[in-house]
KENU-617912 format. One line per field, with one value per atom (N, C-alpha, C, O): x, y, z; atom name. Coordinates in steps of 0.2 Angstrom, whole numbers, always signed. Layout:
<pts>
xx: X_...;
yy: Y_...;
zz: Z_...;
pavex: CA_...;
</pts>
This chain:
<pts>
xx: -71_-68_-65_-64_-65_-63_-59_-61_-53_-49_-47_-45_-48_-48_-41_-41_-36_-29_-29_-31_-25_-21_-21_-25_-20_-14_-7_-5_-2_+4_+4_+7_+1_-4_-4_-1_-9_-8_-2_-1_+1_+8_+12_+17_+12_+20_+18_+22_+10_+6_+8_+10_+5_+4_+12_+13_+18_+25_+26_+29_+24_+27_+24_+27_+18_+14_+15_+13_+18_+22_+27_+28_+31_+36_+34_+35_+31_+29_+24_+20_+21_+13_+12_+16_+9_+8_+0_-5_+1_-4_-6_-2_-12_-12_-15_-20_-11_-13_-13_-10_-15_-18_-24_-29_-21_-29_-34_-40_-30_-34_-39_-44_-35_-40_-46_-52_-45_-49_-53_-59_-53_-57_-61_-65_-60_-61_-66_-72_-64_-73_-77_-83_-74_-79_-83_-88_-80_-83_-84_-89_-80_-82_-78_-78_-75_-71_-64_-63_-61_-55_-53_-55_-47_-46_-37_-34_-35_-27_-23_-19_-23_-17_-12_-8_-13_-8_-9_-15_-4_-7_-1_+4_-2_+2_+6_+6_+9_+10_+14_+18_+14_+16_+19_+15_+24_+27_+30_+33_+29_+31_+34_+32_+39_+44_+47_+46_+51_+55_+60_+57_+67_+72_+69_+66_+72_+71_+76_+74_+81_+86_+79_+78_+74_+73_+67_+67_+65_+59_+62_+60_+68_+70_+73_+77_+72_+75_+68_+67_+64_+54_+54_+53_+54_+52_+54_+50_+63_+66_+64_+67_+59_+60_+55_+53_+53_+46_+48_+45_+53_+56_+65_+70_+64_+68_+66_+61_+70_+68_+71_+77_+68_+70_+70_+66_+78_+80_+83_+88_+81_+81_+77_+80_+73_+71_+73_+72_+78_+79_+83_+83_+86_+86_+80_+81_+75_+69_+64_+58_+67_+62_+56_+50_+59_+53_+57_+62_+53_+55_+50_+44_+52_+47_+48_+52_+44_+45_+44_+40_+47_+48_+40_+37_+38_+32_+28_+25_+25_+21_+22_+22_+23_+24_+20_+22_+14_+8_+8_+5_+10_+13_+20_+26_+19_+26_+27_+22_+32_+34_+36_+41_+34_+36_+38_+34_+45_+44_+38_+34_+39_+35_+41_+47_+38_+46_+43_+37_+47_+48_+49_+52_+48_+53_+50_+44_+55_+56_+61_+67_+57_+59_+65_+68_+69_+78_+78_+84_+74_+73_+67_+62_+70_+61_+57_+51_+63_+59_+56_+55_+51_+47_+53_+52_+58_+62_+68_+73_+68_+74_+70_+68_+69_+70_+75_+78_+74_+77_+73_+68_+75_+70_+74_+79_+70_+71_+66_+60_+69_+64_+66_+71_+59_+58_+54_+48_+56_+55_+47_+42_+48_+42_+41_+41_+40_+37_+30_+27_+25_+17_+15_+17_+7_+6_+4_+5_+1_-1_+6_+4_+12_+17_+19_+21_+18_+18_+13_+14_+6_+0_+1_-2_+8_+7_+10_+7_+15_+18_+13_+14_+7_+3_-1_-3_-3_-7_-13_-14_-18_-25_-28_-24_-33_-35_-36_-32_-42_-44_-40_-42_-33_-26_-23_-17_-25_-20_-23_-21_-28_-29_-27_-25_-27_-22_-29_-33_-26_-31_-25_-20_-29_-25_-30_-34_-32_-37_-40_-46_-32_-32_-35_-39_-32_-34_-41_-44_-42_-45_-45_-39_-50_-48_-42_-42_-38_-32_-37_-39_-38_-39_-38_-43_-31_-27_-33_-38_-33_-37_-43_-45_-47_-54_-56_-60_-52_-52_-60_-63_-62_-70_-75_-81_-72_-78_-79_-84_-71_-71_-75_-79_-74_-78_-86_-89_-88_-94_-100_-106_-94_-95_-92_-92_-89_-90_-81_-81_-76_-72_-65_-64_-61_-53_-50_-49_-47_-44_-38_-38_-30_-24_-23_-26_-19_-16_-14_-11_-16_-10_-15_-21_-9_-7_-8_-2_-13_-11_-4_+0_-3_+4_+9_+14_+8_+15_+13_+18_+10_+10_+9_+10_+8_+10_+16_+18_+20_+26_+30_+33_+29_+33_+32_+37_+26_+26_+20_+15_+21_+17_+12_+8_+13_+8_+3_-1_+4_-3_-9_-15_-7_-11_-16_-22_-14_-18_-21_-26_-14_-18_-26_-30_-27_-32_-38_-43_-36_-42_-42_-48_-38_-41_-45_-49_-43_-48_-54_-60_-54_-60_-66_-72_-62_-65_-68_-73_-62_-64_-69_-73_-69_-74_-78_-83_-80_-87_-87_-92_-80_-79_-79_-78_-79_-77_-70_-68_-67_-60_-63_-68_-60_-64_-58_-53_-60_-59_-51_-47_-48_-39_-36_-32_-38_-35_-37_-33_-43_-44_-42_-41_-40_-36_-30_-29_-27_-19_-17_-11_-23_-23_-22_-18_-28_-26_-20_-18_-17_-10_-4_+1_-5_+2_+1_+6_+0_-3_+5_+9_+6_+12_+19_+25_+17_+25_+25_+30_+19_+20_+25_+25_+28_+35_+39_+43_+39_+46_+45_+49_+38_+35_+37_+36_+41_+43_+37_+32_+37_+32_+29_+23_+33_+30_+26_+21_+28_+23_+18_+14_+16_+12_+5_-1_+11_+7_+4_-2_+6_+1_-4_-9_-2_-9_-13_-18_-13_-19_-20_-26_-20_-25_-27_-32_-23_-29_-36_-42_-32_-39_-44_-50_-41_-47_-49_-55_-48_-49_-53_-57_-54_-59_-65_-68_-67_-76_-76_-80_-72_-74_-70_-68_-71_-68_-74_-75;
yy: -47_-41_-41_-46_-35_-34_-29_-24_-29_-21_-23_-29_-17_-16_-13_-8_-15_-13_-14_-18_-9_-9_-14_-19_-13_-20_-20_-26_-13_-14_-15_-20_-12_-13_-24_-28_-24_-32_-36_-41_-34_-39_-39_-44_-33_-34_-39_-43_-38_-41_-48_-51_-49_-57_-60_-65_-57_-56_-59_-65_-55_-58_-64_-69_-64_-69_-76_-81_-76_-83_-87_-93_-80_-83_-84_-89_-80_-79_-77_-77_-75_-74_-67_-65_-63_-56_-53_-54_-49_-48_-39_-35_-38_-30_-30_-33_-24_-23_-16_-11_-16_-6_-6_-9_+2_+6_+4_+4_+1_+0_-5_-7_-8_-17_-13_-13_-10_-6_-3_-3_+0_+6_+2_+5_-5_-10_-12_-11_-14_-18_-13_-14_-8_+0_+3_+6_+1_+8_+2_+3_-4_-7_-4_-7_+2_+4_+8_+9_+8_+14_+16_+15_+23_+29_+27_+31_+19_+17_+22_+23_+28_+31_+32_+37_+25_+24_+18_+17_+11_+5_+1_+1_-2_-6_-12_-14_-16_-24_-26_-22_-30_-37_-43_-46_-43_-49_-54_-51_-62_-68_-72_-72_-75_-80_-79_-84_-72_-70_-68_-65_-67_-63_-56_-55_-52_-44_-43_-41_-46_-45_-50_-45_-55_-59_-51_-48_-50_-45_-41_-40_-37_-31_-34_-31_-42_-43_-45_-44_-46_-45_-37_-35_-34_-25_-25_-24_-25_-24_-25_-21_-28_-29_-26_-28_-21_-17_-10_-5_-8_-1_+0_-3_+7_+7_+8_+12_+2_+2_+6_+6_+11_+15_+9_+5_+9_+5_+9_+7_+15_+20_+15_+16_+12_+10_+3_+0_+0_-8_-11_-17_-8_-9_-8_-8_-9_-8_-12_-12_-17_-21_-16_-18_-10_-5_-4_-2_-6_-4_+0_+0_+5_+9_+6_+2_+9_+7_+11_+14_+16_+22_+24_+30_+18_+18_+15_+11_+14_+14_+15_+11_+24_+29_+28_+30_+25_+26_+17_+16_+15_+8_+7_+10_+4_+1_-6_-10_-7_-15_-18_-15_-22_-23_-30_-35_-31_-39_-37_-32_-42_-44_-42_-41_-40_-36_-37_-38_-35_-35_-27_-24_-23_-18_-16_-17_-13_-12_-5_-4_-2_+6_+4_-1_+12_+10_+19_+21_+25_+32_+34_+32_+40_+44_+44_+43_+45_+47_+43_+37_+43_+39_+34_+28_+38_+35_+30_+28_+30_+25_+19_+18_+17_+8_+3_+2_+1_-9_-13_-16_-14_-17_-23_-23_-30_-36_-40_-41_-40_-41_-51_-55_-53_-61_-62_-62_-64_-66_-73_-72_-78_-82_-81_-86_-74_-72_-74_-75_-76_-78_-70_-65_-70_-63_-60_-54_-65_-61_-57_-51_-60_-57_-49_-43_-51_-45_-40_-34_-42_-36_-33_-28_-36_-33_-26_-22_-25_-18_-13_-7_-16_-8_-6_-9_+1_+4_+0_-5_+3_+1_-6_-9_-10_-16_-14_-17_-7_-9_-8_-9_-5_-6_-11_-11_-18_-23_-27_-32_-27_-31_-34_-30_-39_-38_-45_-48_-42_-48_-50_-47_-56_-60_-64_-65_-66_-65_-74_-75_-79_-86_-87_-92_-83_-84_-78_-77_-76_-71_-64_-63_-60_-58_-61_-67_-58_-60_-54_-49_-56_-52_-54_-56_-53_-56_-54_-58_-49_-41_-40_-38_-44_-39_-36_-33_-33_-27_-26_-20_-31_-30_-30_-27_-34_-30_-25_-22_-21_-14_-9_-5_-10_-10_-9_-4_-13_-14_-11_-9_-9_-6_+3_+7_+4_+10_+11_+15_+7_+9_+11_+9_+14_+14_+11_+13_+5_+3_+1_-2_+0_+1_-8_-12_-10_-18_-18_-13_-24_-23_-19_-18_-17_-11_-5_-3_-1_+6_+9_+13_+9_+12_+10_+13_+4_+1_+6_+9_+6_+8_+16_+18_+19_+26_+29_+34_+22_+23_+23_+28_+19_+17_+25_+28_+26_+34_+37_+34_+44_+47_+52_+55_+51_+56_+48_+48_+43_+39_+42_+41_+45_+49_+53_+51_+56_+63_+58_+59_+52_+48_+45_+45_+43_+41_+45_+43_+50_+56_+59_+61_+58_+58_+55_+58_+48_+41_+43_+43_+45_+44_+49_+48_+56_+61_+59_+62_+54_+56_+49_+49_+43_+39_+39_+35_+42_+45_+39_+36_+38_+31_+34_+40_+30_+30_+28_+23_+30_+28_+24_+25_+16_+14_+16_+18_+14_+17_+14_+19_+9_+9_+14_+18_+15_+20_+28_+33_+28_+33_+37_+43_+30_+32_+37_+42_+31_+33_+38_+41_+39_+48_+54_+58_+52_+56_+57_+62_+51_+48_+52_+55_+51_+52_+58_+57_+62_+67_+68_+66_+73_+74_+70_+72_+66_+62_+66_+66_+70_+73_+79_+81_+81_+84_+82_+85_+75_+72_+71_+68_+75_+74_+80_+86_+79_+86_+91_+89_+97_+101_+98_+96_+97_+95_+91_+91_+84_+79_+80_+76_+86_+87_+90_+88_+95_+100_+96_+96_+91_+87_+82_+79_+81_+75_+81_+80_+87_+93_+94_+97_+94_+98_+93_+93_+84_+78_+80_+81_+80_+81_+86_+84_+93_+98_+95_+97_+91_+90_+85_+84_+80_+76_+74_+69_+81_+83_+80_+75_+83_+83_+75_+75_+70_+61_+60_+55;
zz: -46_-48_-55_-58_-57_-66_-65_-62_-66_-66_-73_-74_-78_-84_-86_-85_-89_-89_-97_-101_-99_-107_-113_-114_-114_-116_-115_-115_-115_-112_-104_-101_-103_-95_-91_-87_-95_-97_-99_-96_-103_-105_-102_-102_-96_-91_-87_-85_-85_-79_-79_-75_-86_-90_-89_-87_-91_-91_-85_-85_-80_-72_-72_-73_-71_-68_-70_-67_-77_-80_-76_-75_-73_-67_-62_-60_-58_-52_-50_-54_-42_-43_-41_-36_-44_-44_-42_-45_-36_-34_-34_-35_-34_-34_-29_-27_-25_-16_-15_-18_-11_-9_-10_-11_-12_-13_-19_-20_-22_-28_-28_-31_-23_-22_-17_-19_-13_-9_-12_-10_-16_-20_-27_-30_-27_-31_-29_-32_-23_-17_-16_-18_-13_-11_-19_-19_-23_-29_-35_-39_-36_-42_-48_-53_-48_-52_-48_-43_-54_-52_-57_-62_-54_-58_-63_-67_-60_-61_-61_-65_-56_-54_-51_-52_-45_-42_-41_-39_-43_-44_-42_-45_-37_-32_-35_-29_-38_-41_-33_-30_-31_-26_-30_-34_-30_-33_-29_-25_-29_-24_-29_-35_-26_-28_-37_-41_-38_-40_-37_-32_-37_-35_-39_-44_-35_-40_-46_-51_-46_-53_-57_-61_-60_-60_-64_-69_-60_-61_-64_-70_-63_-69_-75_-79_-77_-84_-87_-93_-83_-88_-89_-94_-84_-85_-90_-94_-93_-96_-102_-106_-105_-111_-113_-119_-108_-112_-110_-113_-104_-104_-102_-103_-98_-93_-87_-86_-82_-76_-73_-74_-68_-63_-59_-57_-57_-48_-43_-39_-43_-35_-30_-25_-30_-23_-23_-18_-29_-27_-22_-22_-16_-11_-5_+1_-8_-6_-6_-4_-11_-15_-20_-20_-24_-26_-34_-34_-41_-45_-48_-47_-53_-58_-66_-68_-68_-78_-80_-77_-86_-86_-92_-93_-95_-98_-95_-99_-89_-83_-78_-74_-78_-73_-67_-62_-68_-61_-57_-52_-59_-58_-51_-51_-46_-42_-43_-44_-44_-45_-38_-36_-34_-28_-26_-27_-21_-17_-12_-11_-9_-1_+2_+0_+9_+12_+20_+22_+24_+32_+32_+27_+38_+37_+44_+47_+47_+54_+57_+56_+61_+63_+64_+65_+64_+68_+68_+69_+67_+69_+70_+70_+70_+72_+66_+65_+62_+52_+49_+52_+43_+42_+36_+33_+34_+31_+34_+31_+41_+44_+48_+53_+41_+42_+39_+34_+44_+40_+35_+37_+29_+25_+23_+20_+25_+21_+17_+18_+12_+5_+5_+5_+4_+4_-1_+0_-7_-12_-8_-9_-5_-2_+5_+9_+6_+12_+13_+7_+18_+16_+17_+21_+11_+11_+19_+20_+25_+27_+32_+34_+35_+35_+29_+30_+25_+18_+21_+21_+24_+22_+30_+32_+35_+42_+41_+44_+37_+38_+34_+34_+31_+29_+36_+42_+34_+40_+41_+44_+39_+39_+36_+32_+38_+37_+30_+26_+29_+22_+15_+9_+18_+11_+11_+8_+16_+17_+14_+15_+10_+4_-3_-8_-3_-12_-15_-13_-23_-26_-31_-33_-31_-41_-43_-38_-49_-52_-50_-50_-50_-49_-41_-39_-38_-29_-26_-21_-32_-29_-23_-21_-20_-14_-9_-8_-6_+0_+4_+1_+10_+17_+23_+26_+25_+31_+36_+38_+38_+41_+44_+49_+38_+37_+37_+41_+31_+30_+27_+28_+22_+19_+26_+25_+32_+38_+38_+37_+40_+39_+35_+37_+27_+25_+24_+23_+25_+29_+34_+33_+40_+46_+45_+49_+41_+39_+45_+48_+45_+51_+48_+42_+51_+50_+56_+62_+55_+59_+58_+53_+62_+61_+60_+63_+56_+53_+62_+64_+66_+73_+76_+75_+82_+86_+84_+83_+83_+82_+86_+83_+88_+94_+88_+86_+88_+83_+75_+74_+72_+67_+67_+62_+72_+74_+74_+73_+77_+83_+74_+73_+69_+64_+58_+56_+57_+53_+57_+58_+59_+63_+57_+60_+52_+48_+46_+41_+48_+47_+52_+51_+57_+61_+55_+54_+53_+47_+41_+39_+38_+35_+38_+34_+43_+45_+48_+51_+47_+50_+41_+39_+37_+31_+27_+23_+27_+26_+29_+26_+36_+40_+37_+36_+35_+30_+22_+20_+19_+12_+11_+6_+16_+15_+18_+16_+23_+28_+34_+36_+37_+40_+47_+48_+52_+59_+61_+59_+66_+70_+73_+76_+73_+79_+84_+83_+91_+96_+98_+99_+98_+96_+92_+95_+87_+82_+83_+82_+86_+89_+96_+97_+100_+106_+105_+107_+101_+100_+95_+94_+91_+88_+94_+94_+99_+103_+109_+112_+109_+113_+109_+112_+104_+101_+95_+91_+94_+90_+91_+87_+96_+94_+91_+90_+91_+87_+80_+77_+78_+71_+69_+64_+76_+77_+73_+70_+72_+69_+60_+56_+60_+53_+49_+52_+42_+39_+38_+39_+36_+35_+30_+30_+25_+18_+17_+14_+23_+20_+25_+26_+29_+33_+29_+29_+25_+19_+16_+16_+11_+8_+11_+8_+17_+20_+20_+16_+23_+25_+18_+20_+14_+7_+5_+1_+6_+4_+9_+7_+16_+20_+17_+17_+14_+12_+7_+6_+3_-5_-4_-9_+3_+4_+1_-1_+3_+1_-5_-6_-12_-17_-21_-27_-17_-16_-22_-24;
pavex: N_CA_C_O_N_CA_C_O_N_CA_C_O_N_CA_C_O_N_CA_C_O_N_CA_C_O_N_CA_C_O_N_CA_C_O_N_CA_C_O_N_CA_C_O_N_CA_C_O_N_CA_C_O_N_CA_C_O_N_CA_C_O_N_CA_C_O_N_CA_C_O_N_CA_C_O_N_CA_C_O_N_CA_C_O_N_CA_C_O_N_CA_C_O_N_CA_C_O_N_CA_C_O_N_CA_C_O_N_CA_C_O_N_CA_C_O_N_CA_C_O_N_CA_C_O_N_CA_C_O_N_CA_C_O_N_CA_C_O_N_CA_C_O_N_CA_C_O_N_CA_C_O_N_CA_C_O_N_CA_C_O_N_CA_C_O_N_CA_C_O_N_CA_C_O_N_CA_C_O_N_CA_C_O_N_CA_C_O_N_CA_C_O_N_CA_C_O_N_CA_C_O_N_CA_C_O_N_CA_C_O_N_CA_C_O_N_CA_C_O_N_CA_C_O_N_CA_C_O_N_CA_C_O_N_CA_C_O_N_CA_C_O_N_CA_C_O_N_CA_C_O_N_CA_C_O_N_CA_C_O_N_CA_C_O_N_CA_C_O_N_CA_C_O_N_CA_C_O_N_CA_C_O_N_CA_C_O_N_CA_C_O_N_CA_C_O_N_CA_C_O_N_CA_C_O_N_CA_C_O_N_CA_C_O_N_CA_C_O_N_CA_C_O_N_CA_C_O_N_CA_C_O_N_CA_C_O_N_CA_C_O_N_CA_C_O_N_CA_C_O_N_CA_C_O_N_CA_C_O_N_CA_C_O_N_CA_C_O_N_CA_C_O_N_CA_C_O_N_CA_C_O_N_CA_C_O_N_CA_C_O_N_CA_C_O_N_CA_C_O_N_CA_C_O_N_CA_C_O_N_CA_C_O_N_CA_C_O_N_CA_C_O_N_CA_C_O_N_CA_C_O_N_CA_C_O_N_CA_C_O_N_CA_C_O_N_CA_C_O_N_CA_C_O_N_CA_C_O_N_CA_C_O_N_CA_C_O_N_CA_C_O_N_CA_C_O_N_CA_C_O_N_CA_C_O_N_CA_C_O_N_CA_C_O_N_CA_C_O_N_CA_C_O_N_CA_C_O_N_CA_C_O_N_CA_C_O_N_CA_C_O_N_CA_C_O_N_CA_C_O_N_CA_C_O_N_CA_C_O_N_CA_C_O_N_CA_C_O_N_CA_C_O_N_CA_C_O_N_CA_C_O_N_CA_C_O_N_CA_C_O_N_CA_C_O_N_CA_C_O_N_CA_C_O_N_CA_C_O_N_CA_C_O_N_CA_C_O_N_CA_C_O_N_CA_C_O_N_CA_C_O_N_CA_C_O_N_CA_C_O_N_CA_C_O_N_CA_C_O_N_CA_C_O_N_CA_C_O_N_CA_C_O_N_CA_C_O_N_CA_C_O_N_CA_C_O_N_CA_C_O_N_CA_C_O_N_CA_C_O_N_CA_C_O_N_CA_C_O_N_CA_C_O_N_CA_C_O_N_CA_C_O_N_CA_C_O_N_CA_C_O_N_CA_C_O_N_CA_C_O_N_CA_C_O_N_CA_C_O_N_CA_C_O_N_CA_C_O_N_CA_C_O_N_CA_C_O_N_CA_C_O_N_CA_C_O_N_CA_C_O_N_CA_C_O_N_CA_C_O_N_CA_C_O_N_CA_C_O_N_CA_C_O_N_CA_C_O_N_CA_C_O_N_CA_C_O_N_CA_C_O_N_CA_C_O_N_CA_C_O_N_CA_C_O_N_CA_C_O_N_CA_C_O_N_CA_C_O_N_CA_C_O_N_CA_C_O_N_CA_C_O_N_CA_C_O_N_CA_C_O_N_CA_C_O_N_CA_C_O_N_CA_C_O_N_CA_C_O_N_CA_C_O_N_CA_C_O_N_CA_C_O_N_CA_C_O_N_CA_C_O_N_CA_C_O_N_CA_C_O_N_CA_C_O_N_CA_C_O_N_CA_C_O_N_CA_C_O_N_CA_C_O_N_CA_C_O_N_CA_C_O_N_CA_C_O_N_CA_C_O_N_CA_C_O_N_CA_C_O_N_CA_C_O_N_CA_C_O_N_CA_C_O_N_CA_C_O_N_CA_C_O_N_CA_C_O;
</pts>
């Protein structure tokens, strides 16, 4: 893999990676495997064995860090808007919302503990350039076999945000993929849990879904 980054782009990356090990995880690693390229604009960073005060004194010295999410293990850079700064984290339902969790941030958590709270196999991949591919999952089976299937238990990761249901009838749309049949069950089991889903974020998974075609 090659992802093609800045030079500011580079220098924060290069910045961390001196202290600690940094990985890029999500769509982008995903979209890496499937396409060979990407569009960098939305770009995941995973960071291991720093504290977060540790990470906003490298940020720092190339912007200003937004730390709204730093009880979250989530930092931004104000001159790398399309960018998330992130710990490795645990996080665990305690309401209906997709916003009441408990989050514990573990600076030496192991990734594949790290890749359990994403939805789907094929965004639970991360890479680093020294390890290469990380694929707890198999998510590149997935891949492969053209499938959408849930990290786990579908029920558990339904149970935890109910608009992955729409997330994953959207994937299924915009990559020309199949549910396999756990994911697909519990889409039709639990459909309604998206009661507890606001309109809004309902309104934007639906216009990704229409906007599919044009992927």
């Amino acid at each position: 893999m090659k992802f093609e980054f800045n030079h500011l782009e580079k220098s924060v990356l290069d910045s961390l990676s001196k202290k600690g090990r940094v990985y890029l995880v999500g769509g982008i690693v995903r979209d890496m495997v499937m396409y060979q390229k990407v569009d960098y604009h939305d770009v995941d960073v995973e960071i291991y064995d720093l504290e977060i005060d540790e990470i906003i004194d490298i940020l720092s010295q190339y912007g200003k860090v937004n730390e709204v999410g730093k009880s979250f293990g989530i930092l931004k850079l104000d001159c790398l808007p399309n960018f998330d700064f992130a710990l490795p984290r645990i996080e665990r339902k305690k309401g209906q919302t997709h916003r009441e969790f408990e989050v514990e941030v573990h600076k030496d958590l192991d990734m594949k503990t790290a890749c359990c709270r994403r939805d789907f196999t094929i965004n639970a991949m991360a890479y680093n350039d020294e390890v290469g591919l990380v694929d707890p999952f198999n998510g590149m089976e997935d891949i492969k076999y053209h499938k959408i299937r849930c990290v786990g238990r579908a029920e558990d990761r339904f149970s935890e945000d109910a608009l992955r249901i729409l997330r994953a009838i959207r994937f299924a749309s915009q990559l020309e993929f199949v549910l396999e049949p756990d994911t697909d069950w519990n889409i039709s089991k639990m459909y309604k849990n998206l009661e507890n889903i606001s309109i809004e974020r309902i309104n934007s998974e639906f216009c990704k879904i229409a906007a599919s075609s044009d992927f």
